[in-house]
C-alpha positions in Angstrom: -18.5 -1.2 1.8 -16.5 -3.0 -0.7 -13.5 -5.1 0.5 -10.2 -5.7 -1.8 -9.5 -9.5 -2.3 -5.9 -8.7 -3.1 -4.8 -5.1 -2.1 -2.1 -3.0 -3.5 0.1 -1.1 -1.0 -1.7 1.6 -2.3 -5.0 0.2 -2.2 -4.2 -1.1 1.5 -3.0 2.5 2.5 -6.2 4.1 1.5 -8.6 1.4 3.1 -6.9 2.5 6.5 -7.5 5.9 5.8 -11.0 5.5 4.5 -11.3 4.1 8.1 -9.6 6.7 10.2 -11.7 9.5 8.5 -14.7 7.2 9.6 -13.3 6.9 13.1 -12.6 11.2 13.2 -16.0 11.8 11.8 -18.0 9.7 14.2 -19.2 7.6 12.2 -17.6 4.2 12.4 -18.9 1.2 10.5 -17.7 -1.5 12.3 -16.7 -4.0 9.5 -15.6 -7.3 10.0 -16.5 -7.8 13.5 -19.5 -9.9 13.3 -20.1 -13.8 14.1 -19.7 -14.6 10.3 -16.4 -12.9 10.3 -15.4 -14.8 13.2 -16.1 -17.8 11.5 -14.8 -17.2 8.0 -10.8 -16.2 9.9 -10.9 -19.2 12.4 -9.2 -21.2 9.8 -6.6 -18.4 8.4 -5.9 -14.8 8.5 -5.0 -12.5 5.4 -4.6 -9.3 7.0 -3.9 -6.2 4.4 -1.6 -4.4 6.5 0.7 -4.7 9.4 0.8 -2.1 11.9 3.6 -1.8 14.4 2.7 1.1 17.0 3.2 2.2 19.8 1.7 0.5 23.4 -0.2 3.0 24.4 -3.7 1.9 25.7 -5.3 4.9 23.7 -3.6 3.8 20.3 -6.2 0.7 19.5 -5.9 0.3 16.0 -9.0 -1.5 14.3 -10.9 1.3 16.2 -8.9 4.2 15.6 -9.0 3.0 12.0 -12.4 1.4 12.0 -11.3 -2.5 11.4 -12.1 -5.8 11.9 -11.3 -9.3 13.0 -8.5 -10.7 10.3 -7.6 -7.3 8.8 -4.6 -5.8 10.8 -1.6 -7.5 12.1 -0.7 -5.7 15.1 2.7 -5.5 17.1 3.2 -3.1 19.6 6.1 -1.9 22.1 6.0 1.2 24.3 7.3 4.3 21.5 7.6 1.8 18.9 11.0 0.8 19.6 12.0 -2.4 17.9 14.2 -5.5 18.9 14.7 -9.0 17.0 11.1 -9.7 18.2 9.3 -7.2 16.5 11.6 -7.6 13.1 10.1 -11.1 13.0 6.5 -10.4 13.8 6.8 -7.6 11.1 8.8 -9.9 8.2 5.8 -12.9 9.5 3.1 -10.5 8.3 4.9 -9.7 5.3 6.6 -12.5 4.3 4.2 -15.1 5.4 1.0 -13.8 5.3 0.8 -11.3 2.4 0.5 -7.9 4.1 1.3 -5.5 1.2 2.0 -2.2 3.5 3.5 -1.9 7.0 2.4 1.0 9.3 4.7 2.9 11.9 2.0 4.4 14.0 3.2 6.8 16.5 1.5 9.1 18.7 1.6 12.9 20.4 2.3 12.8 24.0 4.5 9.9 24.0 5.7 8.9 27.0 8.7 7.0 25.3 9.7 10.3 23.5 9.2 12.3 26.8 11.5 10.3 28.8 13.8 10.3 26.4 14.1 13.8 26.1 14.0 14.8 30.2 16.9 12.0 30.3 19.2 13.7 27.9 18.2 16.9 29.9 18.8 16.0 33.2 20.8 13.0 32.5 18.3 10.7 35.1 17.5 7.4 33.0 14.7 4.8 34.7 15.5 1.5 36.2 14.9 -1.5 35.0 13.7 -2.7 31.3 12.4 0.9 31.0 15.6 2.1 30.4 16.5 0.0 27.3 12.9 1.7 25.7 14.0 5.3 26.6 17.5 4.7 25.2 16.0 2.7 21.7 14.4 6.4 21.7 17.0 8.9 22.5 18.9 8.4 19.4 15.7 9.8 17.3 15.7 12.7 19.8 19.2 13.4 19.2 18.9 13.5 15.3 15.8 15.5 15.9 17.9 18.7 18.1 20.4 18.5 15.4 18.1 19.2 12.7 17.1 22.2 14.8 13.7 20.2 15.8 12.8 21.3 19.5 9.2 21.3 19.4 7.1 17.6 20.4 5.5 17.1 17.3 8.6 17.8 15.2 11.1 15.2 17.7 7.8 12.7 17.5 8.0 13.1 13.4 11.9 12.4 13.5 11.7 9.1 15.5 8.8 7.8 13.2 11.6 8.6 10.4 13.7 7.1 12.1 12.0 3.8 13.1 10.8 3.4 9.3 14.8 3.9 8.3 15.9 1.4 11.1 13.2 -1.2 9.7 14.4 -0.9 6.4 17.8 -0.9 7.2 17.6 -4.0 9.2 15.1 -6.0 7.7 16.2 -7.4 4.2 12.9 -9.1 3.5 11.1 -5.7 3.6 13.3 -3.9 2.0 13.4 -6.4 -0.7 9.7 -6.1 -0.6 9.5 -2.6 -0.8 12.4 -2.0 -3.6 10.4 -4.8 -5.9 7.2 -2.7 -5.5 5.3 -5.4 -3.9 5.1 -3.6 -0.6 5.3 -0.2 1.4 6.5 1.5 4.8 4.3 4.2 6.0 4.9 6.3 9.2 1.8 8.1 10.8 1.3 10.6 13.5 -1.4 10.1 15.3 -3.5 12.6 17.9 -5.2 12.0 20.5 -7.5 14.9 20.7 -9.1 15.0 17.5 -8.0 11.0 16.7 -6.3 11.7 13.1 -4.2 9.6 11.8 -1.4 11.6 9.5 1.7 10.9 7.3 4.9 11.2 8.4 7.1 9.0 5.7 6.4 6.5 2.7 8.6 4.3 1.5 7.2 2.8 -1.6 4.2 4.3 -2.2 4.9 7.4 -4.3 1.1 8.1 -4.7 0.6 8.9 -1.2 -0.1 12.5 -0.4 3.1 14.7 0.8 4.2 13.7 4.2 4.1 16.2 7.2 7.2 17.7 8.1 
């Protein structure tokens, strides 16, 4: 399998999705995660992409798109919901260590989303730190109903949209990034079932195929 030395955001965008078809199709090749990979990142990493997800224990990302040591640089919080932490682990990866594409990845069957939704039905928020996730989501859901989006998949589209809008919005060194061409925001749905990965948004990467609605 050939490796690029210096990815495009396009080129980094289809070397994920080479991967994820791998992953679908059963038949992973495992690159990167031997002990000569091992040794050749202990000194540095040059991950191609970073992808900020969602915590679900199902959503591993070098195996749901067939990776390796040193190629992904992940950040995760439960339905991708972002605070000053995350804006600095995702401007690191960019800013610091090269990654030409961010990914939003988020998922069918997210708990985040779900709660979000039964709370603006039956107006019951959890306790705790649980609460601040479910109300980082309910914005998403609210912009999703005023569209006229009821169904899972369409409120789950929205708050990827929305995420990649927020992260933009509020990250200068991305969007500065993005605007100069040197990088891309990519939002992807992902499913558990089947374990395709598919696009929701890109910003910057006008050769992507159309996004889903």
């Amino acid at each position: 399998m050939t490796e690029i030395q210096t990815p495009t955001p396009g080129d980094a965008f289809e070397l994920l999705l080479a991967g994820n078809q791998r992953f679908v199709a059963g038949t992973p090749e495992h690159p990167n995660q031997d002990a000569a990979r091992r040794a050749e990142t202990a000194p540095s990493q040059k991950p191609f992409a970073v992808l900020f997800g969602c915590s679900d224990s199902r959503l591993a990302a070098e195996i749901i798109f067939d990776r390796g040591l040193g190629d992904l640089f992940v950040v995760r919080t439960a339905g991708h919901v972002m605070g000053p932490e995350v804006l600095g682990s995702i401007e690191f990866g960019v800013e610091v260590l090269g990654c030409p594409l961010v990914v939003i990845l988020g998922h069918d069957s997210c708990g985040a989303v779900g709660a979000a939704c039964a709370a603006l039905e039956d107006g019951m928020t959890p306790a705790g730190y649980v609460r601040d996730v479910v109300e980082r989501v309910t914005p998403s859901v609210l912009a999703a109903r005023a569209a006229g989006h009821v169904e899972p998949d369409q409120i789950l589209a929205e708050h990827i949209r929305h995420t990649a809008d927020l992260l933009l919005d509020r990250s200068r060194v991305l969007a500065d990034k993005v605007a100069a061409g040197e990088a891309a925001v990519v939002g992807l749905r992902y499913s558990l079932a089947d374990g395709s990965a598919q696009l929701v948004t890109a910003r910057g990467l006008e050769e992507a195929v159309p996004a889903a609605s």
